[in-house]
C-alpha positions in Angstrom: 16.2 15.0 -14.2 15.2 16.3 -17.6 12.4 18.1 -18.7 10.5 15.1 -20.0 10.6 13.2 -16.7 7.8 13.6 -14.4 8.5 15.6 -11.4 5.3 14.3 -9.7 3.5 10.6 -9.2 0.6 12.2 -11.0 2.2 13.4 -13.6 4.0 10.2 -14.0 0.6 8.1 -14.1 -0.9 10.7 -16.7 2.2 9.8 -18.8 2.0 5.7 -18.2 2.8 3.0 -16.4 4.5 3.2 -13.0 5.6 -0.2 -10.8 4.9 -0.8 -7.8 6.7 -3.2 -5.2 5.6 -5.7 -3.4 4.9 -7.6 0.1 7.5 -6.2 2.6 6.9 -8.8 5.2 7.6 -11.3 2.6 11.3 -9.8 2.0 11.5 -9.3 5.0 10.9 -13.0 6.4 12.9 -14.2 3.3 16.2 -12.3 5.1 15.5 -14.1 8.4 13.5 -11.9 10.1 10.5 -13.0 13.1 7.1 -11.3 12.3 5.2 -13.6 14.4 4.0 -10.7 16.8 1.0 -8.3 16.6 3.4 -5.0 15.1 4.8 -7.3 12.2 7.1 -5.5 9.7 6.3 -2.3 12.1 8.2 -4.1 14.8 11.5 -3.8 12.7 11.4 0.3 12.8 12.7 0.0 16.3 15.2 -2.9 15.5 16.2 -3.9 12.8 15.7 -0.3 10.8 18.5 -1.5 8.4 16.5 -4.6 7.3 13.6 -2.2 5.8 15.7 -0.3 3.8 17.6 -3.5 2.3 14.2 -4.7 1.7 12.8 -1.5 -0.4 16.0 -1.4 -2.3 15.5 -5.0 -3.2 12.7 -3.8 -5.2 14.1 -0.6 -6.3 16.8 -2.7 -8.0 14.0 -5.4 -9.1 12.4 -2.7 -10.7 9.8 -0.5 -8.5 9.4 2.8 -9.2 7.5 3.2 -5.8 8.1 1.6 -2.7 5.6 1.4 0.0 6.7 2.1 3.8 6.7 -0.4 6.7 4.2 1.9 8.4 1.3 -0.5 7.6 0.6 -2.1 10.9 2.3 1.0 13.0 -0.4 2.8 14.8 0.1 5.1 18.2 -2.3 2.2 19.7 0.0 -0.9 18.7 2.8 1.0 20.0 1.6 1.5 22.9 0.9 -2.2 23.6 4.7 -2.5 23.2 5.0 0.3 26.1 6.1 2.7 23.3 5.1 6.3 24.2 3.6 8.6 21.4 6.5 11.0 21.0 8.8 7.8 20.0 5.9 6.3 18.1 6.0 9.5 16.2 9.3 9.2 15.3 8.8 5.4 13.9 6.6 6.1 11.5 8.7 9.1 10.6 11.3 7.0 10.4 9.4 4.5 7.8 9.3 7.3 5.5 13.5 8.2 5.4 14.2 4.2 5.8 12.4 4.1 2.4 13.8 7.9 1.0 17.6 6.5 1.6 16.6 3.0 -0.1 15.9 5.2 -3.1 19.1 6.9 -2.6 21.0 3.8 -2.3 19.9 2.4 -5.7 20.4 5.8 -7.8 24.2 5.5 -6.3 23.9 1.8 -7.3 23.0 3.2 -11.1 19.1 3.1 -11.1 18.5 6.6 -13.5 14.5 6.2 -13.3 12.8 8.7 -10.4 11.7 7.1 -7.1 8.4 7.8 -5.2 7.7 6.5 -1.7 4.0 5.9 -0.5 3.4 6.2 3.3 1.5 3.1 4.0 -1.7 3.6 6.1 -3.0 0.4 6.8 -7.2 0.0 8.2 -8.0 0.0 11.8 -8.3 -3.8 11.4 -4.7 -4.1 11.2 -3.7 -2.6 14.5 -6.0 -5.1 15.9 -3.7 -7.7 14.5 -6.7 -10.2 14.3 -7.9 -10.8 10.5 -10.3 -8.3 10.5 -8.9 -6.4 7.9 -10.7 -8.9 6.0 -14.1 -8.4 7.0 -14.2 -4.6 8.2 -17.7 -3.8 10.3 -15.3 -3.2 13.5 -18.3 -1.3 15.0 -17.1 1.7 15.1 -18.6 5.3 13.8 -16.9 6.8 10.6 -16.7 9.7 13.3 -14.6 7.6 15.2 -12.3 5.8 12.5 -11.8 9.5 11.2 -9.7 10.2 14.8 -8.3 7.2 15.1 -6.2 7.7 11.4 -6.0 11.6 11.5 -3.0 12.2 14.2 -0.9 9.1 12.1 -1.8 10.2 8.8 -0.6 13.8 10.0 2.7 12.5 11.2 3.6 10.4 8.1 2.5 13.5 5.9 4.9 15.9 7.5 7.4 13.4 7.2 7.3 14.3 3.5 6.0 11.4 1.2 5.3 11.5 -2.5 1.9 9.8 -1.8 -0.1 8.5 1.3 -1.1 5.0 0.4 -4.3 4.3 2.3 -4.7 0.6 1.7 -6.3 -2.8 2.4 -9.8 -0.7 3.2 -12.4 -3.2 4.0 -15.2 -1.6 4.1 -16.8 1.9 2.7 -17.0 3.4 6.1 -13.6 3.2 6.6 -13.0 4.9 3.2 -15.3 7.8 4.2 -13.0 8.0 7.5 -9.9 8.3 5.6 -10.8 10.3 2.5 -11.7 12.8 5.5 -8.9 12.9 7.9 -6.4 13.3 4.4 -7.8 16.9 3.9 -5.9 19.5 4.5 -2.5 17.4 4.7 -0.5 19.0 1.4 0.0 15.2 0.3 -1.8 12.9 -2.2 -3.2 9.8 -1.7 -4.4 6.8 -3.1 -7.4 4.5 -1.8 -7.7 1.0 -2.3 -9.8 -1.4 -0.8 -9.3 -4.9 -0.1 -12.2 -6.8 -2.4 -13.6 -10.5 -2.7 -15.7 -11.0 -6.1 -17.3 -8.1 -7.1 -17.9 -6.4 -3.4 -15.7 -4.9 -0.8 -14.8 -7.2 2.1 -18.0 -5.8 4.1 -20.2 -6.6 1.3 -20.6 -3.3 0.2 -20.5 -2.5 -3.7 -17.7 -1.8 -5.7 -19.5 1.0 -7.4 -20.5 2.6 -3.9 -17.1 1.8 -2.3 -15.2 3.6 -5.5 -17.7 6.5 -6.0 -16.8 7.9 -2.5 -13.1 9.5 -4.3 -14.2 10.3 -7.6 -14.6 13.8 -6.6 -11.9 13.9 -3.6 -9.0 16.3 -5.1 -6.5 14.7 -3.2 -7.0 11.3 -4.4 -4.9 10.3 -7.5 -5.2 6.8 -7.4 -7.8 4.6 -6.5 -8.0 0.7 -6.7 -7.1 -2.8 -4.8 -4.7 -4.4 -3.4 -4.5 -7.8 -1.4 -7.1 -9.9 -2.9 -6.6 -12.5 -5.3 -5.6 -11.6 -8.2 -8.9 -13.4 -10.1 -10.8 -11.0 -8.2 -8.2 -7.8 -10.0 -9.9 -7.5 -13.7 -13.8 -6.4 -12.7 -11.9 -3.9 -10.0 -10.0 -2.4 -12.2 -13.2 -1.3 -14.6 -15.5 -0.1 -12.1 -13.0 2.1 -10.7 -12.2 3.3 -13.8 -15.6 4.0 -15.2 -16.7 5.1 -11.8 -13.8 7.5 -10.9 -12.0 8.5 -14.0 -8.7 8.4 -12.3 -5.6 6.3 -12.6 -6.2 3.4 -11.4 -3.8 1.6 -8.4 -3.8 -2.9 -8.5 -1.5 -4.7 -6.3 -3.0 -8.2 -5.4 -1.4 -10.6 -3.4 0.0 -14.3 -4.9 -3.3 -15.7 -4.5 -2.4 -17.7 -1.1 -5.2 -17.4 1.6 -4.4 -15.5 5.3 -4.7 -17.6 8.0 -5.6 -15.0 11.1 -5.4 -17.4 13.5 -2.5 -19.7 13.1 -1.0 -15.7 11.6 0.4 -18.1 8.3 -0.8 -17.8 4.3 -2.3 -21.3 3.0 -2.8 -22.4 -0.8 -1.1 -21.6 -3.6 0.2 -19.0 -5.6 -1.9 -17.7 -9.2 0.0 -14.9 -9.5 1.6 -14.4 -13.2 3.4 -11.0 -14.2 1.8 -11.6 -17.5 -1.9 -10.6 -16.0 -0.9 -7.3 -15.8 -0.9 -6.0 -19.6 -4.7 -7.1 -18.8 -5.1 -4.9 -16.2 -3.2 -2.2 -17.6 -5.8 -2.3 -20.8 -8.6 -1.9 -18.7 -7.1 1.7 -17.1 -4.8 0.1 -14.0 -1.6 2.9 -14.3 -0.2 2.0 -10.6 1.1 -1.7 -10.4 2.7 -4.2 -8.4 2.2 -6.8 -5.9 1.1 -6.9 -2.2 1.8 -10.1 0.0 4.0 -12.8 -0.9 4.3 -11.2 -4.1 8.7 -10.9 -3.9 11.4 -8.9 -5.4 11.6 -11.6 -8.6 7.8 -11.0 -9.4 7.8 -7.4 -9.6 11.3 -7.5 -11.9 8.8 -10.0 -14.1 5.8 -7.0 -13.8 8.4 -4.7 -14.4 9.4 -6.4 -17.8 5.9 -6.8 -18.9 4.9 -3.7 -18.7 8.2 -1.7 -20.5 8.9 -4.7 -22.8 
């Protein structure tokens, strides 16, 4: 490492541009694997560990600088389901965090020179309920009681020693409020980004609201959105911008629609690497994809933005 290159992901995103990857269940299906139960990609930690990390170093290679952990959709709760007891749950979502560390290792044997950030992926409560309503937020529940459900899994992934805690696909302002909370105190930064439709978060509430809730939350280097449609990227990325002043994070998905109920995507893609020099004009800093956005997309984002 020399003395120009940036020891930190903040550092790095007050220098530039940094890449994100994109969708692991994508890669992950594309290799053969069965998602089609309520842990998805999580499911994989306990057996097929060795698929994850072929999956982030697909990106690596494809040109990621950051690759996000398959600890999404792993919750003590889902776990449990499984008859998975919290002291092996633990050590899952541990484990996300080293599947994705030797990844990075893998591809800076392989040649890749550029440094190599992993995010700890800390997916909304909606996701542990495996049931779409990720997408709509309003779950009923008190920020007071969001706030314990994340705390004891944030804690865990943070001692596992990420660059970043990724707290992502937030529906709903509550939820922020929950999580900007139960990430104080944990030594590790985070970014927030919210899951949008239009101009509002997925409850409706405002982007200016939603956004304003970090601007002043030290631990917070990132804020932005991630899967929505990529249509709905451009007005994001300005409000959070002019509302935060911080770097701002965009990973959309292809555009494709979730399906909770038959658990499939439906439509087509609109996803072009090209929208990104856009987004990067506007104040976007942290890029990539989200689902069904693959390995060959984010080598064309990649190109875009250091062409």
């Amino acid at each position: 490492m020399t003395s120009d290159t940036p020891s930190s992901l903040a550092q790095a995103l007050a220098a530039g541009t940094v890449v994100l990857d994109g969708g692991m269940s994508n890669q992950l299906e594309s290799a053969g694997h069965d998602l089609s139960d309520e842990l998805w990609s999580a499911r994989l930690l306990a057996e097929r560990p060795a698929a994850i990390t072929a999956a982030h170093l697909a990106y690596y290679e494809a040109g990621a600088d950051v690759a996000i952990t398959s600890s999404y959709q792993a919750t003590f709760e889902g776990f449990e389901k499984r008859g998975i007891g919290r002291e092996k749950a633990a050590e899952l979502l541990a484990l996300s965090v080293e599947l994705a560390r030797e990844a990075a290792r893998q591809a800076q044997a392989k040649g890749v020179a550029r440094p190599l950030w992993v995010a700890a992926s800390v997916g909304p409560y909606g996701a542990m309920l495996a049931d779409g309503s990720e997408y709509r937020g309003r779950y009923g529940l008190s920020v007071d009681e969001l706030e314990r459900f994340h705390r004891p899994r944030l804690e865990v992934l943070a001692a596992a020693g990420p660059d970043v805690l990724a707290l992502e696909t937030v529906p709903d302002s509550d939820e922020a409020r929950a999580l900007l909370r139960a990430v104080r105190g944990l030594g590790v930064p985070a970014w927030l980004s919210y899951t949008v439709e239009g101009d509002r978060t997925r409850a409706g509430q405002s982007l200016d609201e939603a956004f304003g809730l970090a601007a002043d939350v030290d631990e917070v280097i990132a804020v932005g959105v991630n899967c929505c449609a990529p249509q709905d990227v451009d007005g994001a990325v300005e409000t959070a911008a002019r509302v935060t002043g911080k770097p701002v994070v965009v990973y959309p998905n292809s555009g494709e629609a979730w399906d909770a109920e038959a658990r499939a995507w439906a439509g087509r893609s609109s996803f072009t690497p090209e929208e990104v020099i856009g987004w990067r004009e506007s104040g976007a800093r942290l890029i990539g994809g989200c689902c069904r956005v693959g390995p060959g997309a984010i080598a064309g984002i990649a190109g875009a933005l250091r062409g």
